[in-house]
PDB file with one MODEL, atoms N, CA, C and O in Angstrom:
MODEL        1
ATOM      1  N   UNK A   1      92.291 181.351 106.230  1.00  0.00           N
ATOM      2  CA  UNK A   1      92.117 180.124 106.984  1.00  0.00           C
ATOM      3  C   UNK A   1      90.626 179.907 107.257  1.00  0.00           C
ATOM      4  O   UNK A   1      90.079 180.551 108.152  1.00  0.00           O
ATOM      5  N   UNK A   2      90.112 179.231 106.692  1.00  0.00           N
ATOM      6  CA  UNK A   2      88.433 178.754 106.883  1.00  0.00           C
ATOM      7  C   UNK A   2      87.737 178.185 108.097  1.00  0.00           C
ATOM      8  O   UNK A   2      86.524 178.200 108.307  1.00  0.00           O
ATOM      9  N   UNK A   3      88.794 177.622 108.952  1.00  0.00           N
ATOM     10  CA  UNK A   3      88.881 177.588 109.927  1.00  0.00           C
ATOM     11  C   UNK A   3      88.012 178.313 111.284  1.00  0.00           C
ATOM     12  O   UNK A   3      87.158 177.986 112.108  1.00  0.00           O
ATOM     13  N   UNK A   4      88.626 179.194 111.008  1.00  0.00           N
ATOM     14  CA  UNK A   4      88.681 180.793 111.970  1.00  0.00           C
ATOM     15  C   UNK A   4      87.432 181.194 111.382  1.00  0.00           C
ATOM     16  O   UNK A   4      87.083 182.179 112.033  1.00  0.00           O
ATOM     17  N   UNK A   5      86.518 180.939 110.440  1.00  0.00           N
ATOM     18  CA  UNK A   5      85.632 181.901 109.914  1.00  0.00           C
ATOM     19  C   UNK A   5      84.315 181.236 110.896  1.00  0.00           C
ATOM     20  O   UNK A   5      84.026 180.043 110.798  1.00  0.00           O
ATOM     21  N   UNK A   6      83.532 182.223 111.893  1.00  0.00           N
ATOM     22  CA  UNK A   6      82.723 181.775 112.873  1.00  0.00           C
ATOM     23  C   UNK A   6      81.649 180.993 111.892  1.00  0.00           C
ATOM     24  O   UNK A   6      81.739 179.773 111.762  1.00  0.00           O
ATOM     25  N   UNK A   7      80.703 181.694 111.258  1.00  0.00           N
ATOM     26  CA  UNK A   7      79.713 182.107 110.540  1.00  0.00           C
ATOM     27  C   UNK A   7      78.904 180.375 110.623  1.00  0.00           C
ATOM     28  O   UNK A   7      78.210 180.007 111.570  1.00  0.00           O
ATOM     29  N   UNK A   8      79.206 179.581 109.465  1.00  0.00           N
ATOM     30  CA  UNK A   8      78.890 178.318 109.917  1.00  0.00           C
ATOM     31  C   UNK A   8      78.886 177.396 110.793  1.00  0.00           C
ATOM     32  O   UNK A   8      77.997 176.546 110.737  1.00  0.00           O
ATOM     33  N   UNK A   9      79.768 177.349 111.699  1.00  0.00           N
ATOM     34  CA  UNK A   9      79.879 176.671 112.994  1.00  0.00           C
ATOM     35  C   UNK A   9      78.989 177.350 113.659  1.00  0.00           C
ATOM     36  O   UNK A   9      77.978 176.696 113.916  1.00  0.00           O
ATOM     37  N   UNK A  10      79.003 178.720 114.133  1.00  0.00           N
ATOM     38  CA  UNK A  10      77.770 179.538 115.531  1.00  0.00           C
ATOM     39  C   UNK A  10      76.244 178.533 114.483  1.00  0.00           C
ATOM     40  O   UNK A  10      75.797 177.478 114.933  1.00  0.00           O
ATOM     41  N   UNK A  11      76.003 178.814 113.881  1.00  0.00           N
ATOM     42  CA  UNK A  11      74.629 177.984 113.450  1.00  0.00           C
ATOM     43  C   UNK A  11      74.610 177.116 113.161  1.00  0.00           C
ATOM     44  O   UNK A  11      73.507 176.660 112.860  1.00  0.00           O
ATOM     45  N   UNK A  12      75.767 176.286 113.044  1.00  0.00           N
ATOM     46  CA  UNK A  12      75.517 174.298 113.551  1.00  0.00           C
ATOM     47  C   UNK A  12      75.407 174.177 115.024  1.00  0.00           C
ATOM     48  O   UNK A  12      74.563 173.363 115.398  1.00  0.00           O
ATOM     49  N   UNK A  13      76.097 174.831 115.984  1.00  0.00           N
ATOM     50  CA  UNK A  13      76.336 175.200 117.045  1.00  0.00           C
ATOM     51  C   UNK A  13      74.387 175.989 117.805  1.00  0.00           C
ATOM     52  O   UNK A  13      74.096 175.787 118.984  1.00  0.00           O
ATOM     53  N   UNK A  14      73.836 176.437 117.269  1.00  0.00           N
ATOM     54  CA  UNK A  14      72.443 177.433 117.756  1.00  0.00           C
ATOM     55  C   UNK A  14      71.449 176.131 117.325  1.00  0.00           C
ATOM     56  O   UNK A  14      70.614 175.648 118.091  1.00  0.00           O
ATOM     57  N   UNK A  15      71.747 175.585 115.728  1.00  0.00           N
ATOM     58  CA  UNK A  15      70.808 174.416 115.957  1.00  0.00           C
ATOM     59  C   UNK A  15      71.086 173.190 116.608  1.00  0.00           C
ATOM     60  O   UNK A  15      70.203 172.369 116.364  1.00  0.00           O
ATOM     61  N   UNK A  16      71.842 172.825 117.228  1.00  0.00           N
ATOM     62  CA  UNK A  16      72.012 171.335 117.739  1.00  0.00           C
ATOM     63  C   UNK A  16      70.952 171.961 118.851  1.00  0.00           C
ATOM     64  O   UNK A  16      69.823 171.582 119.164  1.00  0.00           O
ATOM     65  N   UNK A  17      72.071 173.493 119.505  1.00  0.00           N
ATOM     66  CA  UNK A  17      70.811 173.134 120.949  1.00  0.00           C
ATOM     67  C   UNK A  17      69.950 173.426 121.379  1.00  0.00           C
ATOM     68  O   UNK A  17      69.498 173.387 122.523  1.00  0.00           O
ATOM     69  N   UNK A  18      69.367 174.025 119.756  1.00  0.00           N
ATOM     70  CA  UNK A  18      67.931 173.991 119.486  1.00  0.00           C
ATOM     71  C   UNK A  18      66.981 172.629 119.733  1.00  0.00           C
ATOM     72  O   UNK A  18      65.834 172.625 120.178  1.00  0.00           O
ATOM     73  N   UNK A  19      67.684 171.617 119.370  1.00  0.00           N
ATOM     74  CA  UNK A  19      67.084 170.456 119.114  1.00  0.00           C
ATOM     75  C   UNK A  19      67.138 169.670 120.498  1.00  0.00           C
ATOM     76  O   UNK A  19      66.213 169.003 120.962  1.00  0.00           O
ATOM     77  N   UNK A  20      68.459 169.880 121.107  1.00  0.00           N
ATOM     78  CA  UNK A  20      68.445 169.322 122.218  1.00  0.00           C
ATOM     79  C   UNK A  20      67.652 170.008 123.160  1.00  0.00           C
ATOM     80  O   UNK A  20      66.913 169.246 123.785  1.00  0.00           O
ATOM     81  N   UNK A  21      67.586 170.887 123.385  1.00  0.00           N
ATOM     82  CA  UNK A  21      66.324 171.891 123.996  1.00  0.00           C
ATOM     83  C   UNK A  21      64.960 171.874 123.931  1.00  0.00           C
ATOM     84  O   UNK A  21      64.281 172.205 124.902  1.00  0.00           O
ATOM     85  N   UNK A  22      64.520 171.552 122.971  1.00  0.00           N
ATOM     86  CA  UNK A  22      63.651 172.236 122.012  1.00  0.00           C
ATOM     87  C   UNK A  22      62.347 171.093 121.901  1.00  0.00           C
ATOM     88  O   UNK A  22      61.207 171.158 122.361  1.00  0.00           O
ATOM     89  N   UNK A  23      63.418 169.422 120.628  1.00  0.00           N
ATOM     90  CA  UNK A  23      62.699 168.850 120.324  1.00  0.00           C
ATOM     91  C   UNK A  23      62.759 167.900 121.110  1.00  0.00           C
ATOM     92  O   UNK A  23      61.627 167.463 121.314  1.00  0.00           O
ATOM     93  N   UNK A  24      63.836 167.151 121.871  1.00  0.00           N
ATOM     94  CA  UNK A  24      63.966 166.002 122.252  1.00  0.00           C
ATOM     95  C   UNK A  24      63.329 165.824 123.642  1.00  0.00           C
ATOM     96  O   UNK A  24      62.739 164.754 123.791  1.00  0.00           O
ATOM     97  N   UNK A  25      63.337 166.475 124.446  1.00  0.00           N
ATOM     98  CA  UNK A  25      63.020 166.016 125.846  1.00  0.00           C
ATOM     99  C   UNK A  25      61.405 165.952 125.802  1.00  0.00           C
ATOM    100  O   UNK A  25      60.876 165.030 126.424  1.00  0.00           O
ATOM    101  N   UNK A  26      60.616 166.839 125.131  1.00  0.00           N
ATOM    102  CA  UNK A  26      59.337 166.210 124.783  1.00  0.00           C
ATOM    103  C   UNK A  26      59.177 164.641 124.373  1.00  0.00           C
ATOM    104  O   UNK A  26      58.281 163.937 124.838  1.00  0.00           O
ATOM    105  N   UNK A  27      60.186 164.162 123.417  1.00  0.00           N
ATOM    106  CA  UNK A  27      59.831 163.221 122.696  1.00  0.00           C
ATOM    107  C   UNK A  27      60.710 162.072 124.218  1.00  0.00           C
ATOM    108  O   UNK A  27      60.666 160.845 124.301  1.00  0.00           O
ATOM    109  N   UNK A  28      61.124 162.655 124.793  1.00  0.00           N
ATOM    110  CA  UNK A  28      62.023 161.809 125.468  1.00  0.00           C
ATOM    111  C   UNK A  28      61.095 161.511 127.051  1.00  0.00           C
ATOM    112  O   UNK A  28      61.490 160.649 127.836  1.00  0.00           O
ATOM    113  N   UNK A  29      60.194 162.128 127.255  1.00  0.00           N
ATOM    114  CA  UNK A  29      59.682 162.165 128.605  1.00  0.00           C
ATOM    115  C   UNK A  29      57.793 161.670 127.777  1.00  0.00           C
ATOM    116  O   UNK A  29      56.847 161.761 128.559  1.00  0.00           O
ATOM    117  N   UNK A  30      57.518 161.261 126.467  1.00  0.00           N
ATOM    118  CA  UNK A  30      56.744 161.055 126.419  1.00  0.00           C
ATOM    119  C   UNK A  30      56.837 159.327 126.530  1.00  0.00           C
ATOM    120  O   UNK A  30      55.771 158.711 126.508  1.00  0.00           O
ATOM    121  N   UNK A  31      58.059 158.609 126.644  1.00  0.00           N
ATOM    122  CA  UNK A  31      57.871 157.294 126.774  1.00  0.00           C
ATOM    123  C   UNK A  31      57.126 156.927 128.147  1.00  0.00           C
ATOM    124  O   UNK A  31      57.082 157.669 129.128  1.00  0.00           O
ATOM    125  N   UNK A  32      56.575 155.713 128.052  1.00  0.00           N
ATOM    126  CA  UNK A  32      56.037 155.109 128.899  1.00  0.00           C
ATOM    127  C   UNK A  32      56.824 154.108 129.855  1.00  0.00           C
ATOM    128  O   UNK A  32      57.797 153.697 129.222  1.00  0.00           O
ATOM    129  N   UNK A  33      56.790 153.617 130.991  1.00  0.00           N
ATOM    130  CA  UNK A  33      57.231 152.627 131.234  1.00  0.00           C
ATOM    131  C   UNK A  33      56.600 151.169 131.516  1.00  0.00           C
ATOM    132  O   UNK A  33      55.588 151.274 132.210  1.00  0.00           O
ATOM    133  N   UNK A  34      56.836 150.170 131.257  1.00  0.00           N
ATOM    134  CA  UNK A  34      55.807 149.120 131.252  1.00  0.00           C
ATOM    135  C   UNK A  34      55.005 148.713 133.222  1.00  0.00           C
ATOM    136  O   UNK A  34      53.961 148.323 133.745  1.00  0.00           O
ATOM    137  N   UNK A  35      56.282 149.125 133.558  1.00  0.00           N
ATOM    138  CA  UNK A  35      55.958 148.742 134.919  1.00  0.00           C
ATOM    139  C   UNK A  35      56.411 149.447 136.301  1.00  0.00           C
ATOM    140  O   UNK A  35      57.488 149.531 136.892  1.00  0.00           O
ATOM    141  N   UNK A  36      55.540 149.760 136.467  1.00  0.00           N
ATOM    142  CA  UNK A  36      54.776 151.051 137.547  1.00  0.00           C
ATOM    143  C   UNK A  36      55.542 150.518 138.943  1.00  0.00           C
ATOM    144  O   UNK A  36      55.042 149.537 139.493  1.00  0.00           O
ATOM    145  N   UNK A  37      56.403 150.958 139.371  1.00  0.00           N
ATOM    146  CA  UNK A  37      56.539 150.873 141.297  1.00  0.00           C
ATOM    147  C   UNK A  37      55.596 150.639 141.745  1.00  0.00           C
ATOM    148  O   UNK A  37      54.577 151.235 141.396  1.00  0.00           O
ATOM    149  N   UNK A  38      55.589 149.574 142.793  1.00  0.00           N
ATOM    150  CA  UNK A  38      54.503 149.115 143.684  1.00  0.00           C
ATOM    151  C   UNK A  38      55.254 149.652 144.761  1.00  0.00           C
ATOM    152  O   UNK A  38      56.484 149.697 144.784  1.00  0.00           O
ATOM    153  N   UNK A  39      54.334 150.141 145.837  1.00  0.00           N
ATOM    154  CA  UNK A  39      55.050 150.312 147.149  1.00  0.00           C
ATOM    155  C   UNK A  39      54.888 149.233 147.901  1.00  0.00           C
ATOM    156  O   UNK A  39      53.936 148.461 147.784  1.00  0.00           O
ATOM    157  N   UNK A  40      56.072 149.088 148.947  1.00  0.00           N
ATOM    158  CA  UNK A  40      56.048 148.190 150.090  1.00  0.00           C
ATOM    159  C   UNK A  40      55.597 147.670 151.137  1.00  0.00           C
ATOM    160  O   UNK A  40      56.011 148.266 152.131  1.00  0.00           O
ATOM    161  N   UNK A  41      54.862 146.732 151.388  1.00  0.00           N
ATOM    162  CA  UNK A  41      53.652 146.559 152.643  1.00  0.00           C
ATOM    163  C   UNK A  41      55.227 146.637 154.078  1.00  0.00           C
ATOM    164  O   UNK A  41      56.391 146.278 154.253  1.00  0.00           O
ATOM    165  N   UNK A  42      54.147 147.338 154.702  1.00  0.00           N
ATOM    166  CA  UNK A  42      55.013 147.809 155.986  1.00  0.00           C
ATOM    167  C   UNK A  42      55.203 146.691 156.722  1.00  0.00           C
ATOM    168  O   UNK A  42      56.050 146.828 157.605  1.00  0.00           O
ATOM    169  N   UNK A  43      54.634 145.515 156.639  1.00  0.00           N
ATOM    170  CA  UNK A  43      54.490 144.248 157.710  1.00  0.00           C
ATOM    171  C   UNK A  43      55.679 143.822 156.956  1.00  0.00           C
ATOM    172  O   UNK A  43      55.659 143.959 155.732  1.00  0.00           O
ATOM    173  N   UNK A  44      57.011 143.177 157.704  1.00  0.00           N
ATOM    174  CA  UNK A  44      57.949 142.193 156.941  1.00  0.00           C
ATOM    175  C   UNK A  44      57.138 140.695 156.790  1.00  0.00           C
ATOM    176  O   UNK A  44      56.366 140.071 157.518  1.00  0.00           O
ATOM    177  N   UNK A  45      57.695 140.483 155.546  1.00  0.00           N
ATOM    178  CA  UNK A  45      57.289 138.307 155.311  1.00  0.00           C
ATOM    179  C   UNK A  45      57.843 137.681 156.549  1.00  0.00           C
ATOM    180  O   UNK A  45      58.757 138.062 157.281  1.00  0.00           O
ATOM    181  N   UNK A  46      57.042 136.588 156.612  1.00  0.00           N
ATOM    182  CA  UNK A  46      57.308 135.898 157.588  1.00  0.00           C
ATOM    183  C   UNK A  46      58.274 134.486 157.113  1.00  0.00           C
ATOM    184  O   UNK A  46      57.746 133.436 156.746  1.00  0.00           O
ATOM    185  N   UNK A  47      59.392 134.639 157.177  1.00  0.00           N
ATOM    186  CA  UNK A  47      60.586 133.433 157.343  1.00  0.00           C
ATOM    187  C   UNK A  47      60.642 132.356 158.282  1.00  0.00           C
ATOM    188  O   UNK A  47      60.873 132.591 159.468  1.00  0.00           O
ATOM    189  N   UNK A  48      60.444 131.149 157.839  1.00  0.00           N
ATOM    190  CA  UNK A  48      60.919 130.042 158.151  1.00  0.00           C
ATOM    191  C   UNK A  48      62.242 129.740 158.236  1.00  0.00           C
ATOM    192  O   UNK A  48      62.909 129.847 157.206  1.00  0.00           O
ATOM    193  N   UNK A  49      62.947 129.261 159.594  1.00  0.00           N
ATOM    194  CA  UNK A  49      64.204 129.129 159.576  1.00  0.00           C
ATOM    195  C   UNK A  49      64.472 127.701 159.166  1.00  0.00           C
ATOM    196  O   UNK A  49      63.581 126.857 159.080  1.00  0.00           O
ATOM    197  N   UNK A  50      65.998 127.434 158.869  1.00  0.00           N
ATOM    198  CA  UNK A  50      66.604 126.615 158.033  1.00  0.00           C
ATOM    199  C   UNK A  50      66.394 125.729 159.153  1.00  0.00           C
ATOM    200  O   UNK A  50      66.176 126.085 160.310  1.00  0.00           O
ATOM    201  N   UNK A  51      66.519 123.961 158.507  1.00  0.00           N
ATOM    202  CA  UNK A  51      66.958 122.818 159.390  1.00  0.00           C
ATOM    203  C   UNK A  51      68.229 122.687 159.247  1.00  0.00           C
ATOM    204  O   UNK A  51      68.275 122.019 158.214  1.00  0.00           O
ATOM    205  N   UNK A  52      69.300 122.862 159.570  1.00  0.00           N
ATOM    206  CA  UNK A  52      70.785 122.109 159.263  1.00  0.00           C
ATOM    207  C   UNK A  52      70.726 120.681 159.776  1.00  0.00           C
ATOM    208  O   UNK A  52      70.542 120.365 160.951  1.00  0.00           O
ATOM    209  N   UNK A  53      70.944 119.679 158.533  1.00  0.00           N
ATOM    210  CA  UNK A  53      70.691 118.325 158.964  1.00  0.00           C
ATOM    211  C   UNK A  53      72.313 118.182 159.736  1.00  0.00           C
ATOM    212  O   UNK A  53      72.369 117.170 160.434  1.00  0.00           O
ATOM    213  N   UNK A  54      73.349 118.843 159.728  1.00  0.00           N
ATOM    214  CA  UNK A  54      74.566 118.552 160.843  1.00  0.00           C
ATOM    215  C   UNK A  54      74.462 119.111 162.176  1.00  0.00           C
ATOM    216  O   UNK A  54      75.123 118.677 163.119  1.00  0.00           O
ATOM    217  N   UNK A  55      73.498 120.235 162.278  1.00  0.00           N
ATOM    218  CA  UNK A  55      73.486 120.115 163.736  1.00  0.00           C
ATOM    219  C   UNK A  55      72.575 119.210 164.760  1.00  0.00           C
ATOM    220  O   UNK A  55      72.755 119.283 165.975  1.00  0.00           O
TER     221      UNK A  55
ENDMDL
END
């Protein structure tokens, strides 16, 4: 049964997570993002309240 025979699977199995280990998260943490977090001015905006023309 060919199946049952480890031999090829353990080393499809050693290289995937070789690669996932190995090569990708370099290539994956070298992207950039276009646009940077600004932090939040501590003062809230100042709101104008509504007119309701029915009241």
């Amino acid at each position: 049964m060919p199946q049952l025979n480890p031999a090829p699977w353990f080393a499809i199995l050693i290289f995937s997570w070789l690669v996932f280990l190995l090569i990708l998260p370099p290539k994956i943490m070298a992207h950039t993002f276009p646009y940077e977090p600004t932090s939040q001015s501590a003062e809230k905006p100042k709101t104008d309240s509504w007119t309701w023309p029915w009241h």
